[in-house]
C-alpha positions in Angstrom: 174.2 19.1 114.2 174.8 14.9 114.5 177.5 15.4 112.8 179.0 17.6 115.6 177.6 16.1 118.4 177.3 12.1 117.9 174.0 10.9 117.3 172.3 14.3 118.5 168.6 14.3 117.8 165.5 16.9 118.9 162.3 15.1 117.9 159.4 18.1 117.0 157.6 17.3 120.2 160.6 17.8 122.3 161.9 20.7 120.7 158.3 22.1 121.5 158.6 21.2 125.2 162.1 23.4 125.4 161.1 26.1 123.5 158.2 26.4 125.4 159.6 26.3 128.8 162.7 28.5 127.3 159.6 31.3 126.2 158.2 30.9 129.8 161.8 31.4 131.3 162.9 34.3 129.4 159.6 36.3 128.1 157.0 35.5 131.1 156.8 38.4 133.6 155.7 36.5 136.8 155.0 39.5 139.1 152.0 40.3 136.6 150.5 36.9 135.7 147.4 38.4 134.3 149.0 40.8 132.5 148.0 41.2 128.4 151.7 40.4 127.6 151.7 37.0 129.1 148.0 36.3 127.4 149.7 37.0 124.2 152.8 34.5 125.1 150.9 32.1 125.6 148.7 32.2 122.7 152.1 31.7 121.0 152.8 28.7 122.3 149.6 27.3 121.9 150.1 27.3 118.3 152.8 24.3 118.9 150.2 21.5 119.6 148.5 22.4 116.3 151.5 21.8 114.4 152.2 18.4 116.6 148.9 17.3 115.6 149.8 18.0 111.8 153.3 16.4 111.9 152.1 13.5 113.7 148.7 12.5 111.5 151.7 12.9 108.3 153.6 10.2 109.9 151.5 7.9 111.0 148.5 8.8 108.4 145.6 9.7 111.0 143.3 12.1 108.9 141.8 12.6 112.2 144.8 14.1 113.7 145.4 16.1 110.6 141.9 17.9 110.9 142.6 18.2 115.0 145.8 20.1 113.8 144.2 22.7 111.2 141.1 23.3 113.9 143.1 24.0 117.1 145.6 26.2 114.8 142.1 28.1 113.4 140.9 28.4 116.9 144.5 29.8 118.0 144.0 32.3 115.2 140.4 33.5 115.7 142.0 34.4 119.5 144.1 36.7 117.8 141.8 37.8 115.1 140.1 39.0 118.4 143.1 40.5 120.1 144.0 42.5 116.7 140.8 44.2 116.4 140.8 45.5 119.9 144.5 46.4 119.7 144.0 49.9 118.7 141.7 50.9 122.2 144.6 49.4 124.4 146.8 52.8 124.9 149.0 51.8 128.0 151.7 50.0 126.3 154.4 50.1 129.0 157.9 48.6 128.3 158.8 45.3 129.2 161.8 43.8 129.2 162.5 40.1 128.9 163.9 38.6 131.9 166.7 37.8 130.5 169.6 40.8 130.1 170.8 42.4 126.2 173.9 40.5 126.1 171.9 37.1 127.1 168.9 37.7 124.4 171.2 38.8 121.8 173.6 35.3 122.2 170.2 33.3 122.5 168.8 34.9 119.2 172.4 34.4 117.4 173.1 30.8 118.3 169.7 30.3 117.3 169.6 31.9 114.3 173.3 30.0 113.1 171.7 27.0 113.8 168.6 27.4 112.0 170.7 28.2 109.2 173.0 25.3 109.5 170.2 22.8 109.6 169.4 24.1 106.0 172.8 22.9 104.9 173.1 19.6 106.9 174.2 17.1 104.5 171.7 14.5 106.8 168.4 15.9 107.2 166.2 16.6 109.7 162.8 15.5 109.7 161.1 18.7 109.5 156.9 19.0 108.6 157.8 20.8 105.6 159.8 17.6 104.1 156.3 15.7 105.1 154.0 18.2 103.3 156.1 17.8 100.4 155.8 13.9 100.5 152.2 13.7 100.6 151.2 16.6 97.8 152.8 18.7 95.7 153.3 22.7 95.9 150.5 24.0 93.1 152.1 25.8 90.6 149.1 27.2 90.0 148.6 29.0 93.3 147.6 33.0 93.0 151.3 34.7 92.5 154.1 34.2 90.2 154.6 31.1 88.8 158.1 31.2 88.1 158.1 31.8 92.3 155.9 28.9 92.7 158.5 27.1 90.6 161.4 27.9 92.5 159.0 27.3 95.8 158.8 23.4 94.6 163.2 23.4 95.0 162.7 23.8 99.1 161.3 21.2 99.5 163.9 18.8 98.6 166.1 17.2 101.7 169.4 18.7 101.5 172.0 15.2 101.1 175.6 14.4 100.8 177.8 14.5 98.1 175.3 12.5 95.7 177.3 9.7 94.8 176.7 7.6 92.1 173.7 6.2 92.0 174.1 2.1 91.2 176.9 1.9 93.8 175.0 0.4 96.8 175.8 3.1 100.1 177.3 1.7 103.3 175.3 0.5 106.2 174.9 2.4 109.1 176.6 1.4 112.4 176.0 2.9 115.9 177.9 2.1 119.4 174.1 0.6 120.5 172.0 0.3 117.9 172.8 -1.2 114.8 170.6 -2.1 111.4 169.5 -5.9 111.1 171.6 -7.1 108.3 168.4 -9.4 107.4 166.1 -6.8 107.4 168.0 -3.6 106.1 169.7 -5.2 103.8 166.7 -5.8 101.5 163.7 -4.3 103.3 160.6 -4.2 101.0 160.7 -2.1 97.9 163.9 -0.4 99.3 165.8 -2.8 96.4 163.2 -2.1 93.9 163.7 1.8 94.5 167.4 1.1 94.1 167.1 -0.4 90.9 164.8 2.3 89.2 167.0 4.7 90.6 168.3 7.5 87.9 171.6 10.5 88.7 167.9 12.3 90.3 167.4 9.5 92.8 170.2 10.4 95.7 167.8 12.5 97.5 164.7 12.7 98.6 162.1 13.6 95.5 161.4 17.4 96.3 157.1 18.2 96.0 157.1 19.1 92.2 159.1 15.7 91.6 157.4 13.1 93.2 157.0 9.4 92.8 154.4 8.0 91.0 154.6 4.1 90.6 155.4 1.4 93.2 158.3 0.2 92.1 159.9 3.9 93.4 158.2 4.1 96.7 160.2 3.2 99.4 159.8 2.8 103.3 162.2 4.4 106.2 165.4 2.6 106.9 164.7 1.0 110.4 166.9 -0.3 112.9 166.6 -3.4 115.5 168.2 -4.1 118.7 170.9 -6.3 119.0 168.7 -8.1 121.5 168.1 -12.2 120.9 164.6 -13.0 120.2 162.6 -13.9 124.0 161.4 -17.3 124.0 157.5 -17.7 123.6 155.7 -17.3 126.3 158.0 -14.7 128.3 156.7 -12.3 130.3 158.2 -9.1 128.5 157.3 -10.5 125.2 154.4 -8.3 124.5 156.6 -5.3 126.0 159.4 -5.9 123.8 157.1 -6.0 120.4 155.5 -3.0 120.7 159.3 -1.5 121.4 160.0 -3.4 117.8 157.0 -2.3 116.4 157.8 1.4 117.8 161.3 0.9 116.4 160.1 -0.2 113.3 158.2 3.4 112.6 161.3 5.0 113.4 163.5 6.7 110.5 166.5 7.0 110.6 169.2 9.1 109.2 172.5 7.3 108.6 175.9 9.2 109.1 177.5 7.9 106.2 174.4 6.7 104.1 173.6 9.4 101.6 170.6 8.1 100.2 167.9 9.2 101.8 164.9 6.2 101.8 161.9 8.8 102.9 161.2 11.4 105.5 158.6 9.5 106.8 156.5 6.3 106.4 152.9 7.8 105.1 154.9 7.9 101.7 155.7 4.1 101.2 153.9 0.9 101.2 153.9 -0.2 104.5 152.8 -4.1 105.7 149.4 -4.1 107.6 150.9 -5.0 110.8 153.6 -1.5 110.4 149.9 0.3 110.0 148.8 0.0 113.7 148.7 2.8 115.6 148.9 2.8 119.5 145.4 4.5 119.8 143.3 2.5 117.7 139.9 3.9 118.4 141.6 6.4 115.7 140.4 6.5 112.4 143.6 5.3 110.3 143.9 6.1 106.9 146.9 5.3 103.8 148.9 7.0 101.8 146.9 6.7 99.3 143.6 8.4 100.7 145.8 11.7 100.3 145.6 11.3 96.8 142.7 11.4 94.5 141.1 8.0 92.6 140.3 6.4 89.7 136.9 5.4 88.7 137.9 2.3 89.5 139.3 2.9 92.7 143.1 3.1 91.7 145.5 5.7 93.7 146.8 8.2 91.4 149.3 10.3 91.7 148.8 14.2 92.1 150.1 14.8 89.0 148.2 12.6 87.0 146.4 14.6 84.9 150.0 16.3 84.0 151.1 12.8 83.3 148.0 11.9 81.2 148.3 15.0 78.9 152.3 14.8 78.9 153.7 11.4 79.1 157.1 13.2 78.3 157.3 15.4 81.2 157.6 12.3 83.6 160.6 9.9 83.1 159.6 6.6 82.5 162.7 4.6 84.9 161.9 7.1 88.3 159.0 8.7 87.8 160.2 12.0 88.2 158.8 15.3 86.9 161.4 16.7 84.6 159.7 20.0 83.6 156.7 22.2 83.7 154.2 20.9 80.8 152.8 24.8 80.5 156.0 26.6 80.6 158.6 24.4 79.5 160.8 25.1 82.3 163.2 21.8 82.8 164.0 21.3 86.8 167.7 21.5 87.0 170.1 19.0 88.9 169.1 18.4 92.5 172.4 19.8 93.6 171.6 22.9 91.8 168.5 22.9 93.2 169.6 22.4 96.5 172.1 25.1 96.4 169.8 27.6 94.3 167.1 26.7 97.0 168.9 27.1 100.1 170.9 30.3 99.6 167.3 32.4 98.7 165.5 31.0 101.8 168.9 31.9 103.9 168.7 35.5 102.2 165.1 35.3 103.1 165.5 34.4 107.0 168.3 37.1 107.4 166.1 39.3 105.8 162.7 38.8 108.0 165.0 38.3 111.7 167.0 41.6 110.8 164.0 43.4 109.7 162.1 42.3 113.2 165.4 44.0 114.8 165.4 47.4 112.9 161.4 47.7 113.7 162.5 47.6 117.5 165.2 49.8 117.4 164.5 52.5 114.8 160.1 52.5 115.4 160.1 51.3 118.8 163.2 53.2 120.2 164.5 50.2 122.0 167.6 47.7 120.5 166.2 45.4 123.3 163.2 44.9 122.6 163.9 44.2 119.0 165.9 41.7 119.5 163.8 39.8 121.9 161.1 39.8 119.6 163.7 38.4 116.4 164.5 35.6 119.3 161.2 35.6 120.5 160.2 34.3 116.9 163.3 31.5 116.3 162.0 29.9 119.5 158.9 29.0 117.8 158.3 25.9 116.6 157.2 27.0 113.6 160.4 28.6 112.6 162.6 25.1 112.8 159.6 23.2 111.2 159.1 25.6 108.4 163.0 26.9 108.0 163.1 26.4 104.2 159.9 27.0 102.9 160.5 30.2 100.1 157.1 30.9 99.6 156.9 31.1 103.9 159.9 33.2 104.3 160.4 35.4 101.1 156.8 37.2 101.2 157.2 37.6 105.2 160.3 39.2 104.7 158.8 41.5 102.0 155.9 42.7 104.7 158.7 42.6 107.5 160.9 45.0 105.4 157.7 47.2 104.3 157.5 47.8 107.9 161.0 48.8 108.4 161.0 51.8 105.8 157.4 53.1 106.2 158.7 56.1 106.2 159.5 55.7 103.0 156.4 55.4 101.1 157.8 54.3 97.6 160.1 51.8 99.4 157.7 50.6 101.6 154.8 50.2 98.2 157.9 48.5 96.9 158.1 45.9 99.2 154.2 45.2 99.1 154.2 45.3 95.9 156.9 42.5 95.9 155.3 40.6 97.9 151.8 41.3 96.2 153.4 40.0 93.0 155.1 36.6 94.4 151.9 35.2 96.1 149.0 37.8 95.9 147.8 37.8 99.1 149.8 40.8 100.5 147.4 42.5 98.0 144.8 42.9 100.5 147.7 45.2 102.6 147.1 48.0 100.1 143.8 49.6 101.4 145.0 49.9 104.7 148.6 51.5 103.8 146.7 53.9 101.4 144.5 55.3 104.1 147.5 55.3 107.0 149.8 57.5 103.7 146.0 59.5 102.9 147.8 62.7 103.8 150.9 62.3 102.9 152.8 59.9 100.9 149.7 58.5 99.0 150.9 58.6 95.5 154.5 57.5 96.4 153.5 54.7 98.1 150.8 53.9 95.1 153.7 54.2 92.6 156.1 51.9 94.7 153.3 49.8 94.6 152.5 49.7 90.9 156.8 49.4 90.5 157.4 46.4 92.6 153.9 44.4 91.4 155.0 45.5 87.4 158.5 44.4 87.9 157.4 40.4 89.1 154.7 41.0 86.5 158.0 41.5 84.1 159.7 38.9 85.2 156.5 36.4 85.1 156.7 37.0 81.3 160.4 36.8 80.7 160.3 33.5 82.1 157.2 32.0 81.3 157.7 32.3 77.5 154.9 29.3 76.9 152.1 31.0 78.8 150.2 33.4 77.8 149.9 37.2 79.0 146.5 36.9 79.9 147.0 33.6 82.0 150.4 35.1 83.7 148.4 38.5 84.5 145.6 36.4 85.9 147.4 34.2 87.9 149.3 37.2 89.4 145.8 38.7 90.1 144.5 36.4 92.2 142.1 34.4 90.3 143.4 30.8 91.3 141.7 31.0 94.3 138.5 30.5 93.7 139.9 27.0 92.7 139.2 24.1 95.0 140.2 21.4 93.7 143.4 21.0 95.4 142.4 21.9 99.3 144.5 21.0 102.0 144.3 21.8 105.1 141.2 22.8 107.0 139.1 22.8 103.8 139.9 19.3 103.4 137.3 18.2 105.4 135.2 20.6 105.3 132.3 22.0 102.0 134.7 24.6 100.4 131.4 26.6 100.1 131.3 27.9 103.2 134.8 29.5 102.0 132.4 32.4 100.9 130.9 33.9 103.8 133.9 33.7 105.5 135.7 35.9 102.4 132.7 38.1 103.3 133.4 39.2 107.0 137.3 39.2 105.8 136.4 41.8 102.9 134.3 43.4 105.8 136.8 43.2 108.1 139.2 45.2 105.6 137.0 47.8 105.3 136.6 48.5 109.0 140.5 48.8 109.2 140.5 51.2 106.6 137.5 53.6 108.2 138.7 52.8 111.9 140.4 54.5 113.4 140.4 57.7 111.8 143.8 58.8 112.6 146.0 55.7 112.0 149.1 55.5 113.5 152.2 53.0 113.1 150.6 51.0 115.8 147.4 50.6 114.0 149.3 49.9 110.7 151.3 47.1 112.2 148.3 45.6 113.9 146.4 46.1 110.9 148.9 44.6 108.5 149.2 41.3 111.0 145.3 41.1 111.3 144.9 41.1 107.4 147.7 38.7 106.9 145.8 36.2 109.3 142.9 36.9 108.2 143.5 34.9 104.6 144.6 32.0 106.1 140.8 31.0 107.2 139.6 31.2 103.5 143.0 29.7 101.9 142.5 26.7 99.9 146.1 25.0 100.6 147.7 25.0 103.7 146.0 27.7 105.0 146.8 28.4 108.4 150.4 27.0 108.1 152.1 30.3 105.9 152.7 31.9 109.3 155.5 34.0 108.0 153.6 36.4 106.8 152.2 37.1 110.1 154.1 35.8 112.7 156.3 38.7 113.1 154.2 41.9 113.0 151.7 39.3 115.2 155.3 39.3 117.9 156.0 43.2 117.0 152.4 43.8 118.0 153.0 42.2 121.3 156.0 44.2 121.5 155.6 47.6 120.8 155.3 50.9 122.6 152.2 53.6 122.6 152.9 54.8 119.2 150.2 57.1 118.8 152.8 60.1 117.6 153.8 57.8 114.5 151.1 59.3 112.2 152.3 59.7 108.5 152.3 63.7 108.4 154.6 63.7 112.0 157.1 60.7 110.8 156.7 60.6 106.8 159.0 62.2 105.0 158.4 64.9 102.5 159.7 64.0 99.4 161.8 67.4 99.0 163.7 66.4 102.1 164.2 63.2 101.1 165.8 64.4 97.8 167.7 67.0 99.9 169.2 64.5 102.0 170.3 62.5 99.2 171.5 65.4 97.2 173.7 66.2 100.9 175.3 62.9 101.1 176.3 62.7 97.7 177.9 65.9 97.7 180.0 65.0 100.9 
């Protein structure tokens, strides 16, 4: 988008500002202020200072600020843990309409869907949380799921970049009408030269989470501008003012127009001078890049990969420290224009797939084109969808759930779908009780057998391409049993004795089981509910970033806000029978 409109920039904070008031504007009915709809808006938004908290603490590395994030986001969740369990006994669902018109939600949701999809493919990037996740730890390819999945997960990360030039040729400086860089500071600034120098054909962009940095010679700081202003004499009365707007400046990153190379996404992952560490609030506990990562015995900063690095010296080149392949599969990472491209279409796919599928729920389940619609734009106002745009594992597995509830009338396609899902991350597995007692009277063993064919065919593909591992560690990876592994925690259970991750798997397994016994007769409300309250429900207990995957719930959590009395949608009224369905088929081919 700077590229169309000169020097156009929406910081995080103020894009949560407008979409907030935009949500209030559009989705707020204020002739019934205490009305459960507007509870439920709300709630929404409150999820935005969580993820504030989070971005800033990765900037300006305030562990502090990084546990405030994961708390208020838990406490935002328990709300709608809440909320979930007591959806089924609320039975007047009236219809309400956004307050803005079809035509006017439908443009809204469009222009905001094109531009999601255009920041994906910006050749400067924006400064999104999932570029600083990636910068301060790296994407476990041993998370529960498919590795291959978790593999192609690591790609997203990456900053998208230019046409990446050759390396050794030095980029042109940035110049703007007001600002300009300091040709004394940004010509050399600190172990920018050095990261030049080590750079390799890998080095244009910004090292994606599976291919970090490791050594200081390849860290590197953001590219900062100065003011053309002179230097105020000592003793001036705006000289304090004016160096904390240098000092302010100085934090700054920015992304040149014609510059290519991208420095970092953000300074928590370079060396920065002790007087660049001060932070405005300093009764705030301040911590360094290096307390992310874990130590030596002798109190050395590792990288995260450095027991990869120990055991396979190969795997890491020696000029950038980049990972060039997986040590346990043998998989080589590809260029990082392939992965950008390779990256980038799937998570587009992916996006299309979960906003459409939001639509079709409205207008086939909930007999309304409106309101499916305003819940699809209802969920690209949320921060979390422009901060999280091109995270695969986020998208892919919400689209699977999102798509699952688009053909539940179709129990193999739906099992399918879960069984996709199941099979790329292992969490959705905990959806299969509930759908197995909504299909108990009709359905059942279709949906089981879509189930057992979508989970078989990842399992499938897990062992075509992961030739070096094992059919007992690819099946128990796809199973689930990674996480009971701690090791790794980010996120809540950062701070936190990972012990107490037990009782809290407890009420969840609990909690499952009530939503299989009750209510007796489920209907495609208590399903949707159901499947949004299990979905949440994992990221309390989930070792790395839990709380954050809010893909997977976010838009059966809005669809739940949404939806009609739908206590005719039982299986044996809506389900088809599978003679009928064969009948049909058999009719259209025919014609």
């Amino acid at each position: 988008m700077q590229e169309v409109l000169f020097v156009y920039e929406i910081s995080p904070t103020t894009w949560a500002y407008l979409s907030a008031l935009m949500l209030i504007g559009i989705f707020f009915k204020f002739y019934r202020v205490w009305s459960l709809r507007n509870l439920d808006l709300l709630a929404l938004i409150a999820l935005a200072p969580g993820l504030l908290l989070i971005h800033y603490a990765l900037i300006h590395g305030t562990m502090r600020f990084i546990r405030l994030g994961f708390v208020w986001i838990a406490v935002v969740g328990t709300f709608y843990l809440v909320r979930l369990l007591l959806d089924p006994l609320l039975i007047r669902r009236p219809v309400v309409e956004p307050n803005l018109n079809r035509s006017g939600i439908t443009f809204t949701g469009l222009a905001l869907l094109l531009v999601m999809i255009a920041s994906l493919f910006l050749p400067v990037p924006i400064a999104r949380m999932e570029h600083l996740l990636s910068d301060n730890q790296l994407p476990s390819l041993e998370a529960p799921g498919l590795r291959a999945f978790h593999f192609l997960s690591s790609f997203v990360n990456q900053a998208p970049t230019g046409s990446l030039p050759d390396p050794s040729v030095e980029a042109p400086q940035n110049t703007y009408p007001t600002k300009k860089m300091n040709t004394s500071e940004s010509a050399s600034p600190p172990n920018v030269s050095a990261n030049v120098a080590a750079s390799s054909d890998a080095t244009p962009t910004s090292v994606p989470t599976s291919t970090s940095v490791s050594t200081s010679a390849t860290k590197v700081r953001p590219v900062a501008y100065l003011s053309e202003e002179k230097e105020p004499a000592k003793g001036d009365a705006t000289d304090s003012r004016r160096e904390n707007d240098r000092e302010k400046d100085r934090t700054k990153t920015v992304y040149p127009v014609q510059d290519v190379r991208i420095e970092s996404l953000h300074p928590i992952a370079s060396e920065r001078e002790p007087s660049e560490r001060k932070s405005a609030v300093s009764s705030f506990e301040e911590v360094e890049s290096s307390d992310f990562f874990p130590k030596s015995s002798l109190g050395e900063t590792l990288h995260p990969d450095h027991e990869m690095r120990a055991e396979n010296p190969e795997a890491v080149s020696s000029e950038t420290g980049l990972r060039l392949y997986d040590p346990k599969t043998g998989w080589k990472y590809p260029s990082l224009l392939t992965q950008l491209i390779f990256s980038r279409t799937l998570t587009i796919l992916g996006q299309l797939l979960l906003v459409t599928g939001i639509v079709l729920v409205g207008w086939w389940h909930f007999g309304n084109l409106s309101t499916g619609v305003a819940a699809a734009t209802l969920y690209l106002l949320l921060p979390y969808s422009s901060q999280m745009a091109g995270r695969l594992d986020h998208v892919v597995p919400g689209g699977m759930i999102v798509c699952a509830l688009v053909l539940y009338q179709f129990p193999w396609l739906a099992g399918c779908a879960i069984g996709i899902a199941a099979g790329l991350v292992f969490y959705p597995f905990f959806l299969v009780p509930l759908w197995i007692m909504f299909y108990l009277r009709r359905g059942l063993w279709r949906f089981i057998g879509g189930y057992t064919t979508g989970w078989l065919s990842m399992m499938l593909v897990g062992l075509l391409c992961s030739s070096e591992m094992s059919f007992s560690e690819t099946l128990l990876q796809m199973l689930g049993s990674p996480i009971f592994n701690s090791q790794d925690a980010f996120g809540l259970w950062l701070f936190y004795d990972t012990t107490y991750r037990i009782p809290i798997f407890s009420l969840y397994l609990v909690c499952m089981g009530c939503q299989m016994l009750w209510p007796p007769r489920k209907n495609f409300g208590v399903l949707l509910s159901g499947t949004t309250l299990m979905m949440l429900g994992c990221q309390f207990w989930m070792v790395q970033e839990g709380g954050l995957f809010m893909a997977w719930y976010l838009p059966s959590l809005i669809l739940t806000v949404f939806r009609p009395n739908l206590e005719d949608r039982v299986a044996v009224a809506t389900v088809t029978r599978c003679s009928n369905f064969y009948r049909k088929n058999r009719e259209i081919l025919e014609h």
